[in-house]
N, C-alpha and C positions, 0 to 999 in steps of 0.2 A: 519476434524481431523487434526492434527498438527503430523509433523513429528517427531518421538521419535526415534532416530537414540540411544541413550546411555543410561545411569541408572537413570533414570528417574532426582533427583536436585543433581548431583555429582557436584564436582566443576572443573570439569578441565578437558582436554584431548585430544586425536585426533580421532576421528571416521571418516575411510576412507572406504568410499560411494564408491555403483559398478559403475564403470565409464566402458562405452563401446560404440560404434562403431555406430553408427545411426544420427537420423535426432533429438534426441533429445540432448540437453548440458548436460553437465555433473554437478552435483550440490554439490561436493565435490569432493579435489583431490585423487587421486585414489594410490592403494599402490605402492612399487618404481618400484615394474615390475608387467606385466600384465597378468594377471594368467586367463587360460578357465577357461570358461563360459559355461554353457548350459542354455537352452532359451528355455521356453515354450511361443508362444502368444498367448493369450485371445482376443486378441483385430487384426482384419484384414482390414488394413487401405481401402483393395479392395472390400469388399464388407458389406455392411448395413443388411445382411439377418441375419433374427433372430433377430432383435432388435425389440424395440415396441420404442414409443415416442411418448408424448402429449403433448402441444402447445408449440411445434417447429418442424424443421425437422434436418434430421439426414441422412447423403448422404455421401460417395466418393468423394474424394476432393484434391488438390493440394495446397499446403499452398502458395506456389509462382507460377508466370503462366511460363509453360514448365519445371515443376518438376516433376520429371519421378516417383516419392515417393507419392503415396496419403494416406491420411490420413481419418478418419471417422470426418465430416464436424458436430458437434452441434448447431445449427443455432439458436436464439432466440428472437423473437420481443416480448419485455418486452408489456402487453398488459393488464392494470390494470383492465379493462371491461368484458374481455372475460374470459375463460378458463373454471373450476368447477362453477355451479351456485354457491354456497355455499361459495366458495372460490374464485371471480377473481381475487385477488390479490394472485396469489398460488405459486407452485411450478413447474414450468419447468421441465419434466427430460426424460432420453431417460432410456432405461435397455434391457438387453439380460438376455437369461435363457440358462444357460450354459449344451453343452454336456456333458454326462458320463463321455468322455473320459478330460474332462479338469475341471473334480470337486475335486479332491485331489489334495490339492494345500500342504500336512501337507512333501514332503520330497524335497520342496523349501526353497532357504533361504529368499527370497525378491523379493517384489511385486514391479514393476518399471514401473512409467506413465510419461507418456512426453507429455507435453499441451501447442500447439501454438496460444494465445488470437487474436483477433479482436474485436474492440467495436466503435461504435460509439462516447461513452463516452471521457472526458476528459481524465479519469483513472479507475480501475476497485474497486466498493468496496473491503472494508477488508477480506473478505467471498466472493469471486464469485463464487466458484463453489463446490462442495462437492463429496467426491468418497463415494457410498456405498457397502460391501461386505456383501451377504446374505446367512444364511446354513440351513434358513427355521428356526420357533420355534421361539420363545419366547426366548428373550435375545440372540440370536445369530447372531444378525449383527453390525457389524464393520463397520464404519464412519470415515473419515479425512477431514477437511476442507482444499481444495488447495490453502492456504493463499499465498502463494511463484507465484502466477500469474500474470505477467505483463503486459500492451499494447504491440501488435505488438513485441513481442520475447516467445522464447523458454522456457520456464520451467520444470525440472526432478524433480521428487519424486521419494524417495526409502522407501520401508516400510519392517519392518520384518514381516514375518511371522508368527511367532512362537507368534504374537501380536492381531494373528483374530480367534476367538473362531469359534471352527466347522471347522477348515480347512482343516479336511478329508474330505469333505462332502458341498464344497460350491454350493449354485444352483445358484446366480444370481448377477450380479455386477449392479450398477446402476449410474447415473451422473445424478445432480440435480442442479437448483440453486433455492436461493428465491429472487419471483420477488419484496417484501420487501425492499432488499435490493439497487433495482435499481429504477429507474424512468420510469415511462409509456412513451414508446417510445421508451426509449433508444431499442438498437439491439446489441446483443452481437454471437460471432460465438470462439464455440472450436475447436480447431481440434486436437482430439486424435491420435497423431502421434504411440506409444507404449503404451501398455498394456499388460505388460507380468511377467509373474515368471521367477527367474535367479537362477542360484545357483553354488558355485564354485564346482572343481572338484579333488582338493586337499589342504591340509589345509592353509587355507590363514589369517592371522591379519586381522581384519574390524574394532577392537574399542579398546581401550588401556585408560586409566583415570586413576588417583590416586586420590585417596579416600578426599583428603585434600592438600590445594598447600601449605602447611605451618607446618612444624612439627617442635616440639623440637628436639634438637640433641642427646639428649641420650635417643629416643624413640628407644623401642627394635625392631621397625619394622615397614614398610610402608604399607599401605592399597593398594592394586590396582584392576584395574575394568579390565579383559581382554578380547574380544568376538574372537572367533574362528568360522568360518566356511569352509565347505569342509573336517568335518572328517566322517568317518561315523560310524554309530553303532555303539557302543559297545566298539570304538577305541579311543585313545587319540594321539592328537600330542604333541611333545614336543616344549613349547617354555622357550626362553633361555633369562632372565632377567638381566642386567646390569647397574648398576646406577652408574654414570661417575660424577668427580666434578674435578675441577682442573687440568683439562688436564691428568686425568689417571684417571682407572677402581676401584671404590670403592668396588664392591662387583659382583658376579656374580652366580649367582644359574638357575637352571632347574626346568619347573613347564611342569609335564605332564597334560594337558587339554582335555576335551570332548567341540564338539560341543557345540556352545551355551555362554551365556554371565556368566564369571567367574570372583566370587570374592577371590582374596587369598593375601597374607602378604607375605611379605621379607624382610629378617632380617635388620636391620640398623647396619655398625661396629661399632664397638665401637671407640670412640675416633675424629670422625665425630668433624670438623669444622663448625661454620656457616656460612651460604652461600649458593650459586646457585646450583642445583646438576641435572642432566635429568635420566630418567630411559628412558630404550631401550630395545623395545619388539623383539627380532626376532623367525622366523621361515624361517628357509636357509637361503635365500639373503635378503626377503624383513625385511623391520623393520620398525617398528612407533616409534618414542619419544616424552616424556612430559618433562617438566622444570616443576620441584618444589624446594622449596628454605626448609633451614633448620635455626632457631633460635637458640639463646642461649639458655638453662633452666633456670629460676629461682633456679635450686637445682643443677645446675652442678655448680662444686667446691668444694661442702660440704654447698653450701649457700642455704637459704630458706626464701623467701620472705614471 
């Protein structure tokens, strides 16, 4: 899978990724202040139990030696001869079948993996490894390809939730590669550092976009993409929109929002120059900004091209 952090081909924006405190990097900068977290882990770097895996193994592990942190070791001798009769050029992969208690994943915001590569290889193919999310049935699993994986370093993925069908009711996560994509012999080893759902715990900005980096000036109004997480139920937070040009505040309006990725309009004034202009999302302190630029119209003046 590929990570879809915003609205799917917008053209612009900031989407700020949960950045937090662990053995994994951080894969976007994070909002201007650091807002709790709650953590659920799916994934216990200490022990292997409950997992199944075929041709490879799957152990407790230290990514550096005398690192007090271990992580769950995916270990794989690419092995074109062996594996499925039917299949020895196959698929690699390890899975756990998830408790009771850790299968409603539906009042999280985002699913967050952290994967440190070893390979023998020069470098890793384009594709090496694959997360899969399982709720049982026919068309209910969820796939991302961990393209973002490099030699010998850290990699974070954040995924939403609200992006995996069944996620009241998941049973089973899975990690795969195909041995297609590598060469017989090579040896490759993951080590899933994290594995866990997160979710804030009051309303925080995660994604902010404008619909279009380029408007005419006497359009009646801007497009914007805004995501909000940490409200709950039924509630909305208020965020406070301000679009800045020339060293002072062009306009300023309030958009009550619910949870979740929102589209809404703000007026443009009238009488708007062309030029550079940023719009600024806040809720309290923290704020994200975009730069979008504004043109002449062809029809402003009375003219028509």
């Amino acid at each position: 899978m590929s990570a879809d952090h915003g609205f799917g081909s917008l053209l612009g924006g900031v989407w700020a990724l949960l950045m937090f405190a662990g053995m994994c990097l951080p894969q976007a900068t994070a909002p201007a202040t650091r807002d709790p977290i709650e953590r659920l882990a799916i994934v216990d770097g200490n022990s292997a139990a409950g997992w199944e895996v075929t041709e490879g193994t799957l152990s407790p592990a230290a990514v550096q030696k005398n690192d007090p942190n271990l992580a769950l070791l995916f270990r794989v001798p690419v092995d074109w001869k062996a594996g499925e009769a039917k299949y020895p050029i196959g698929w690699p992969r390890c899975w756990l079948r998830l408790p009771k208690d850790r299968q409603d994943w539906s009042k999280w915001d985002r699913v967050r993996v952290g994967v440190f590569t070893r390979t023998t290889r020069e470098q890793l193919p384009s594709v090496p490894l694959t997360l899969i999310v399982s709720a049982g049935g026919r068309g209910s699993a969820w796939s991302s390809d961990l393209t973002g994986l490099k030699k010998d370093q850290w990699a974070e993925f954040v995924f939403p939730v609200e992006d995996i069908p069944g996620r009241d009711r998941v049973t089973d996560i899975k990690l795969s590669i195909s041995e297609s994509r590598y060469n017989h012999g090579d040896v490759v080893e993951f080590y899933i550092g994290c594995l866990e759902l997160v979710r804030y715990t009051q309303p925080t900005l995660v994604g902010f976009e404008a619909g279009t980096k380029v408007a005419f000036a006497d359009e009646p109004a801007l497009p914007l993409h805004v995501e909000v997480l940490g409200v709950r139920p039924g509630e909305k937070a208020a965020v406070v929109i301000n679009l800045q040009g020339g060293g002072r505040t062009a306009m300023a309006v309030t958009r009550e929002l619910p949870a979740g990725r929102n589209r809404i309009t703000v007026p443009l004034p009238k009488g708007l120059s062309a030029g550079q202009y940023q719009a600024v999302a806040k809720i309290g302190q923290q704020e994200l900004s975009i730069p979008f630029r504004l043109v002449e119209s062809p029809w402003q003046g009375g003219n028509s091209r």
